[in-house]
C-alpha positions as CSV (number, residue, x, y, z in Angstrom):
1,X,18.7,-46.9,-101.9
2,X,20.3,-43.8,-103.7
3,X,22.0,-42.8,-106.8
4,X,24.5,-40.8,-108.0
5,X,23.2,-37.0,-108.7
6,X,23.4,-33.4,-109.1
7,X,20.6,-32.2,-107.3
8,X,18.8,-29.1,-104.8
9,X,15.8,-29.6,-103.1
10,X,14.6,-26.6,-101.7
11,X,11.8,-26.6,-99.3
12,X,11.1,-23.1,-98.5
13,X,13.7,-20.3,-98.3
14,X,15.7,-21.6,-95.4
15,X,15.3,-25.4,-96.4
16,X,18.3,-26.3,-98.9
17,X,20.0,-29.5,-99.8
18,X,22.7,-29.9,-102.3
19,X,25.5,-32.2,-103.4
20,X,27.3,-32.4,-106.7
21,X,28.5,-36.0,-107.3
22,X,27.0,-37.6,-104.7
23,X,24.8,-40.8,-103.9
24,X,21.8,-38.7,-102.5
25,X,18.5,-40.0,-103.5
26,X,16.8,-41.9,-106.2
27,X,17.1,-39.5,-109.7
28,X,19.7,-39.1,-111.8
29,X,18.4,-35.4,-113.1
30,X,18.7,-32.2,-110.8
31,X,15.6,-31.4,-109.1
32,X,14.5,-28.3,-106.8
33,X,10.9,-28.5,-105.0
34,X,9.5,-25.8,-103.4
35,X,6.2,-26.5,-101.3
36,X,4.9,-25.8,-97.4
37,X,4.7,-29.1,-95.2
38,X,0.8,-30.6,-94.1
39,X,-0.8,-33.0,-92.2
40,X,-2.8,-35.8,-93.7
41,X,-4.8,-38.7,-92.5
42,X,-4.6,-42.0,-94.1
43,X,-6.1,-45.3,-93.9
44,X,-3.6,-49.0,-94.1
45,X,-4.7,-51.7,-96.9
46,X,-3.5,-55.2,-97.2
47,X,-2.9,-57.6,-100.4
48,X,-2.9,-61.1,-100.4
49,X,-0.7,-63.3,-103.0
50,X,-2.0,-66.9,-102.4
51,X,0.1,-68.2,-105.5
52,X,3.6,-66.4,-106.4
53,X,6.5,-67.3,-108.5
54,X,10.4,-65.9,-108.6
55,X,10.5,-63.9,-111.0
56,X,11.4,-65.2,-114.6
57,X,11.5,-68.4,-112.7
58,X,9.3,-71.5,-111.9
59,X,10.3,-72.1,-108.4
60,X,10.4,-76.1,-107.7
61,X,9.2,-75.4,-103.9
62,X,5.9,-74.0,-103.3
63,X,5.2,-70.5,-101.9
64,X,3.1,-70.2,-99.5
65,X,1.9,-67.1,-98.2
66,X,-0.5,-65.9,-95.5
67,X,-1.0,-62.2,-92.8
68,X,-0.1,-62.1,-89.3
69,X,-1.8,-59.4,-87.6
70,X,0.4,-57.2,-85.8
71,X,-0.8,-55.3,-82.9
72,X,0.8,-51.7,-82.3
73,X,-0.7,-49.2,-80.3
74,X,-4.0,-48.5,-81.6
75,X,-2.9,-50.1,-85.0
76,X,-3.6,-54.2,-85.9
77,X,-1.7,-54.4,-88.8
78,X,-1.6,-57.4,-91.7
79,X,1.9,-58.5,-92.3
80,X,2.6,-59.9,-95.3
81,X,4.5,-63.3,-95.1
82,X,6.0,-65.9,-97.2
83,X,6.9,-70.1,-96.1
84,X,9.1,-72.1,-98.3
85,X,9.1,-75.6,-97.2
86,X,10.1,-78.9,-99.1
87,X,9.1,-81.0,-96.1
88,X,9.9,-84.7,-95.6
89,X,11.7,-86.6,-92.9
90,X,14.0,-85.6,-90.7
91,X,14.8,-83.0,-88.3
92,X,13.8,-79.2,-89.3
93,X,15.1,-75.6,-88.6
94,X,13.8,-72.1,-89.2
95,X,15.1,-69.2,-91.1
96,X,13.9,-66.1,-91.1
97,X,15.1,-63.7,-93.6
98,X,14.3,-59.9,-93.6
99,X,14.4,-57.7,-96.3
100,X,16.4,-55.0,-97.0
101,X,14.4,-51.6,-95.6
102,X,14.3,-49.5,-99.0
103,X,11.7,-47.6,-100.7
104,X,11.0,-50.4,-102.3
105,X,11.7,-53.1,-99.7
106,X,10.1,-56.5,-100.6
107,X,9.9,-60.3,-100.0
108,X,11.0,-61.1,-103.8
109,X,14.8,-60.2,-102.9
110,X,14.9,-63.4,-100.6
111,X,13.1,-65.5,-102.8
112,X,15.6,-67.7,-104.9
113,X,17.7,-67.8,-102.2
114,X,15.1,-69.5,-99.7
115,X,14.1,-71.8,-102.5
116,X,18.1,-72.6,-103.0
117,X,18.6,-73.0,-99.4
118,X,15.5,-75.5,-98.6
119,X,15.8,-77.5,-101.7
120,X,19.0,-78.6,-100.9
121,X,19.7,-82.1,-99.7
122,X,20.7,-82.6,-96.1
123,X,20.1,-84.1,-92.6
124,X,18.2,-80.7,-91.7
125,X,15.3,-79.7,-93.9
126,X,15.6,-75.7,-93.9
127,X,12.3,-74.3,-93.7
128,X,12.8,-70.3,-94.6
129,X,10.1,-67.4,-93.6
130,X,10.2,-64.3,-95.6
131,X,8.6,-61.8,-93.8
132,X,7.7,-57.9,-95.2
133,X,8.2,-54.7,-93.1
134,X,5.2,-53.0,-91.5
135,X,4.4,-50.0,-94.2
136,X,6.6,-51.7,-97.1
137,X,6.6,-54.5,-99.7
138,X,2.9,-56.5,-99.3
139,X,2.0,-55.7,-95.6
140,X,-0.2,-52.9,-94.5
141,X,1.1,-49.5,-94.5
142,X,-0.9,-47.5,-92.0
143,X,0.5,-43.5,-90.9
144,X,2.6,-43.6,-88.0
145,X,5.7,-42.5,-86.9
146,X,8.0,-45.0,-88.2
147,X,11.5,-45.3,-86.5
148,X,14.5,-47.9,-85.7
149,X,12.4,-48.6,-82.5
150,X,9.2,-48.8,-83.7
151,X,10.7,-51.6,-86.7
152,X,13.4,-53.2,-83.8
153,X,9.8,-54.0,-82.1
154,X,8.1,-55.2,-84.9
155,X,11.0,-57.9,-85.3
156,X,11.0,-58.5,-81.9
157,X,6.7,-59.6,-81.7
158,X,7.3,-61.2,-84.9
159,X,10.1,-63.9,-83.6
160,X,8.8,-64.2,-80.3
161,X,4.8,-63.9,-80.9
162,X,3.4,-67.1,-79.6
163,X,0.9,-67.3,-82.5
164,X,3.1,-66.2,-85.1
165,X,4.5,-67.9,-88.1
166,X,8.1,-68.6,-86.4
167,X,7.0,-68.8,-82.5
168,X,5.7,-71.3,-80.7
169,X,8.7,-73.5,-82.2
170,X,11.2,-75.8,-80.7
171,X,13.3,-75.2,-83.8
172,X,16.2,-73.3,-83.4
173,X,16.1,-69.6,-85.5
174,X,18.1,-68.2,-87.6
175,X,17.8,-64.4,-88.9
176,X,19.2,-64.0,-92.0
177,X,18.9,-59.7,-92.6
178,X,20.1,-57.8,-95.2
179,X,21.4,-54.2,-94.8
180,X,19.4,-52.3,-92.2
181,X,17.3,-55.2,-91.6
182,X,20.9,-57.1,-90.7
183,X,21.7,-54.3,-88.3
184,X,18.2,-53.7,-86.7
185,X,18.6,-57.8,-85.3
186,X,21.8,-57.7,-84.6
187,X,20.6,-54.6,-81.8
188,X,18.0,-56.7,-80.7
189,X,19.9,-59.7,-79.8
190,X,22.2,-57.2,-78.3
191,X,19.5,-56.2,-76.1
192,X,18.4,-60.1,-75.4
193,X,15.1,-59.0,-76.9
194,X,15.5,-62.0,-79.4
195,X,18.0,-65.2,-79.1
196,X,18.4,-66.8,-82.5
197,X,20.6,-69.2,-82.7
198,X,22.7,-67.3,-85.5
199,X,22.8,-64.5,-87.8
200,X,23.9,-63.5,-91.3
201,X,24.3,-60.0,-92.3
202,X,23.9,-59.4,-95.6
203,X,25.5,-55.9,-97.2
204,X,25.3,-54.7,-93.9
205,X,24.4,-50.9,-93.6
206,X,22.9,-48.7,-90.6
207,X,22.7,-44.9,-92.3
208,X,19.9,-43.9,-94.6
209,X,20.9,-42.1,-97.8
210,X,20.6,-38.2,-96.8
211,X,22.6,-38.7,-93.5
212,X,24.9,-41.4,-94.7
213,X,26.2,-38.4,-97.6
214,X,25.1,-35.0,-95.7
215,X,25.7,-35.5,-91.7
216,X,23.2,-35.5,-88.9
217,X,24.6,-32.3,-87.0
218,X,21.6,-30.1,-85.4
219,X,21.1,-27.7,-89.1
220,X,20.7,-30.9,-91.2
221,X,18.3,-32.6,-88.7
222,X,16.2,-29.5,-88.8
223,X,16.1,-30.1,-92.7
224,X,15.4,-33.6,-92.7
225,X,12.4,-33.3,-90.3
226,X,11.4,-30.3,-92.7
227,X,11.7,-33.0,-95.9
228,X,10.0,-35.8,-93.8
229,X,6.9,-34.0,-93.2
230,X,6.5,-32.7,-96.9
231,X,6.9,-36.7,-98.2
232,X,3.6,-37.3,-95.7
233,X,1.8,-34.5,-96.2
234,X,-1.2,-34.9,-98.7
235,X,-1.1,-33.9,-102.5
236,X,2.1,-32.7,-102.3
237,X,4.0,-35.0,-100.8
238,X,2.2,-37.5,-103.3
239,X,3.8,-34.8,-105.8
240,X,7.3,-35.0,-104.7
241,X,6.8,-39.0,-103.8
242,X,5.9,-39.5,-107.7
243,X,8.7,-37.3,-108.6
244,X,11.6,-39.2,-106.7
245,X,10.1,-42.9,-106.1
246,X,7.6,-43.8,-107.9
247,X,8.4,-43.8,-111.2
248,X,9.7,-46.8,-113.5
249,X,13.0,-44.2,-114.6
250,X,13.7,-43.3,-111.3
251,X,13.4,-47.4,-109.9
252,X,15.5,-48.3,-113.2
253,X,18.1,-45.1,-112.4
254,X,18.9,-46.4,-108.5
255,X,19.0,-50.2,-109.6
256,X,21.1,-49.7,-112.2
257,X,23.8,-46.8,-110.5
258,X,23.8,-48.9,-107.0
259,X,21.6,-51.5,-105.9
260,X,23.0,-53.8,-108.2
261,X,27.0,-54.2,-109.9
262,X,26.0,-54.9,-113.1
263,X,22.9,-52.5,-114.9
264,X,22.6,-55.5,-117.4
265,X,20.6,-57.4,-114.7
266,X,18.0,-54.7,-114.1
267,X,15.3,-56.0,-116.1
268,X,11.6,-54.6,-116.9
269,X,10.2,-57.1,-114.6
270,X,12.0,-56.0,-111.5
271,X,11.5,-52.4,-112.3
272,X,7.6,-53.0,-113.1
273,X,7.1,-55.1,-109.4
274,X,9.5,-52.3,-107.5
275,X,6.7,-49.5,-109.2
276,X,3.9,-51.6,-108.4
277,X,4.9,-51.4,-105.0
278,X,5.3,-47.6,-104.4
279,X,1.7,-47.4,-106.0
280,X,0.3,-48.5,-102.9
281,X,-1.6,-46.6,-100.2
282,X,1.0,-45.5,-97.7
283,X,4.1,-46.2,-99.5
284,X,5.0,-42.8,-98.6
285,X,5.6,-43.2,-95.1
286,X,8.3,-45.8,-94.7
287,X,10.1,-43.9,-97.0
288,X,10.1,-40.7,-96.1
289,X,11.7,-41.9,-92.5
290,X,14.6,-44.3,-93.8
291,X,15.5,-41.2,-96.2
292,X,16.1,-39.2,-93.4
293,X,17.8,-41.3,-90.9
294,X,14.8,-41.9,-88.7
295,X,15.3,-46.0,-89.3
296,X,18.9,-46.0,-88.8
297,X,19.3,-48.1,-85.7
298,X,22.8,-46.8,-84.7
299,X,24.2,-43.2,-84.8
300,X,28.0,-43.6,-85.8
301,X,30.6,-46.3,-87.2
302,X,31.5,-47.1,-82.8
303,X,27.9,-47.8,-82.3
304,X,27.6,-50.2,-85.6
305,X,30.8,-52.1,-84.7
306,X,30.0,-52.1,-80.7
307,X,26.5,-54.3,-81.9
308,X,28.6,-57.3,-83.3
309,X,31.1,-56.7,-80.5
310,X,28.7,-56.8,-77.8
311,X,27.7,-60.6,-79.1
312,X,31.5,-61.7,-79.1
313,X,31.3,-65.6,-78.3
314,X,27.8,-65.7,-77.8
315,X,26.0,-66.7,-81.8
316,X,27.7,-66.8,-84.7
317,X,27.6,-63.5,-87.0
318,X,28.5,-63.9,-90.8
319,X,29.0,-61.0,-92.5
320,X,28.4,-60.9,-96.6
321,X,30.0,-57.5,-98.1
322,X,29.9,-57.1,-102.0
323,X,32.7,-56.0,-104.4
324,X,30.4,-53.2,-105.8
325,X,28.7,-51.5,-103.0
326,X,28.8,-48.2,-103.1
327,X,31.9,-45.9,-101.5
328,X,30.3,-45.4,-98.4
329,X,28.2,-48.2,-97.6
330,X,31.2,-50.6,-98.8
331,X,33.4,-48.6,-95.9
332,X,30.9,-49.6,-93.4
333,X,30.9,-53.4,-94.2
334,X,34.3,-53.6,-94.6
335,X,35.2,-52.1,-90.8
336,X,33.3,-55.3,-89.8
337,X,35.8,-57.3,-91.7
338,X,37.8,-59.1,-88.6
339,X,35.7,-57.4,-86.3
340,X,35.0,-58.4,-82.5
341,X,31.5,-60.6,-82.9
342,X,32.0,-61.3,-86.7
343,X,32.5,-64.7,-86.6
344,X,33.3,-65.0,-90.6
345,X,33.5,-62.6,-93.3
346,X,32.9,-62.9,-97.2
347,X,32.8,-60.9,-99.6
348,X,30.9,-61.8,-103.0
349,X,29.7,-59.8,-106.3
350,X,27.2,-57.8,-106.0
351,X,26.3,-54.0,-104.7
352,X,23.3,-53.4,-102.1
353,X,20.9,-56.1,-103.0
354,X,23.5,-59.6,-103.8
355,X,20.5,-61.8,-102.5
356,X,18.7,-61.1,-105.5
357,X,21.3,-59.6,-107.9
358,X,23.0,-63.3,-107.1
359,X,21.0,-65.2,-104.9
360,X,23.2,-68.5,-106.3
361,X,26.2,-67.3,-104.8
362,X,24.4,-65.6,-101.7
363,X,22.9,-68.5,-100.8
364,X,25.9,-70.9,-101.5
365,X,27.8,-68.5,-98.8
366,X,25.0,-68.8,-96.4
367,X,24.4,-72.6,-96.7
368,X,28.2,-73.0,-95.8
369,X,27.5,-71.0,-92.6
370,X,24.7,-73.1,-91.8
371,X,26.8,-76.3,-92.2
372,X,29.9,-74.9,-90.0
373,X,27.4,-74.1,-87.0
374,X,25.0,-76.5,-87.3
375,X,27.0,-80.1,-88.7
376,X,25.1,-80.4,-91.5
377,X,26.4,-82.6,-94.0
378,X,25.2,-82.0,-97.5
């Protein structure tokens, strides 16, 4: 997530970015850094939330929320994870929704929306996992070398993981992803490493901010792996961290320009949870590689477009643009609009983050989806 700036960063004499009038990265003011890339080691913490509300809200269904333990490599990491069930009779279906992969990427974006979807009346009851991001939101955020791959796999063990929180079902799964999250399932299916039965992309989007504005020829790659390894390195990548994430004016500034349409529905309590967040051991990492383009799971607008066309007739794709995405991202989502695999297209208010911004209207969209593919009758 970006906003619009004026701004340098200078890394050492032959490191230089700069755009006037832009969407670059999280501040508003013009900034220029100058410090020498190092090496750090640190260690991965977990949090548990046994009892969590929606924000401003009392939510009528009960959150629960537990850890799966996902093994990479060397690394068993806790993954933070949310279940929103009304139970009862009848026959039931899983959703799993991803968040959006952001510097401050978290399970709260889904949440009114999985408590709209599963209290509604209906011959299915909807049963909606939230799940967090290795290294982001509430899971454990552990040094490594994040990349598409590494988070493509993580979403892979996570569906098909007999012992975890959506395996080992005979319901029939559906992803519901918004922007790199949408993309990153979409590849997978692709690849027939996962086989939901459907998938919504929400705001679609598959470039991370720097790339997405500057390019990835060889020079700018060079200066991106040059930035990434001053955001991990010790006390000054906590230095330039502080400076361009975690702070409540920058949060407030990248809400407010472009995560959501209207700045009137950025409120103290979102930008106080988003801060929390980044004041976790870690946060840096995640970060530093979706800034970059290291998380970007496709290369060019052909790629992005030859996912959803490589799963013509095979599951149903909805794609959910917004009116008030920003320039670039808005031209991505709307090349998907009667694309080969896009099953349906909407469009609804909104900028990067509608789930939350207008998770009533989000989740009205998506319920209809559900009842066209699945003969729901509400």
């Amino acid at each position: 997530m970006a906003s619009s700036a004026t701004f340098s960063i200078s890394l050492s004499p032959s490191f230089t970015l700069s755009r006037k009038n832009v969407r670059p990265f999280l501040s508003r003011s013009g900034f220029c850094v100058r410090v020498r890339p190092i090496s750090i080691k640190a260690s991965s913490t977990s949090l548990d939330h046994s009892t969590l509300s929606v924000a401003g809200t009392e939510p009528s269904i009960p959150i629960k929320s537990n850890n799966w333990q996902w093994k990479f490599k060397d690394n068993l990491i806790n993954i933070y994870y949310e279940e929103h069930e009304r139970g009862g009779n009848g026959a039931a279906k899983n959703i799993l929704m991803i968040p959006t992969i952001s510097d401050v990427s978290t399970v709260e974006e889904w949440r009114s929306v999985a408590r709209d979807i599963v209290g509604r009346d209906g011959n299915v009851n909807w049963r909606a996992t939230i799940v967090d991001w290795p290294g982001l939101g509430y899971s454990d955020r552990p040094k490594m070398d994040y990349d598409a791959d590494i988070m493509e796999k993580f979403v892979v063990d996570f569906i098909n993981a007999p012992d975890g929180p959506v395996g080992c079902s005979e319901n029939e799964l559906v992803v519901f992803g918004g922007g790199h999250a949408a993309t990153i399932a979409v590849r997978a299916a692709k690849k027939g490493l996962v086989k939901p039965k459907a998938i919504a992309a929400v705001a679609p989007t598959w470039a991370g901010p720097l790339p997405i504005v500057f390019g990835r020829d060889s020079n700018m790659e060079t200066r991106y792996g040059l930035l990434r390894g001053t955001l991990r390195a010790p006390a000054v990548g906590w230095m330039m961290y502080n400076m361009l994430v975690s702070n409540e004016k920058a949060i407030q500034s990248q809400y407010k320009s472009h995560v959501y349409a209207n700045p009137d529905n950025v409120t103290p309590v979102i930008v106080q949870s988003r801060y929390d967040l980044t004041k976790r051991k870690g946060a840096r990492y995640v970060p530093a590689a979706f800034l970059t383009g290291l998380l970007d799971p496709v290369n060019s607008r052909e790629e992005f477009l030859g996912l959803f066309a490589d799963l013509e007739g095979m599951i149903p794709i909805l794609v959910v643009s917004t009116e008030g995405s920003p320039k670039r991202s808005k031209a991505e989502m709307e090349a998907l609009r009667g694309a080969k695999g896009v099953s349906k297209f909407v469009e609804v208010p909104g900028a990067l983050l509608p789930q939350e911004e207008y998770p009533t209207m989000v989740a009205e969209e998506l319920y209809q989806f559900l009842l066209e593919n699945f003969e729901v009758s509400p």
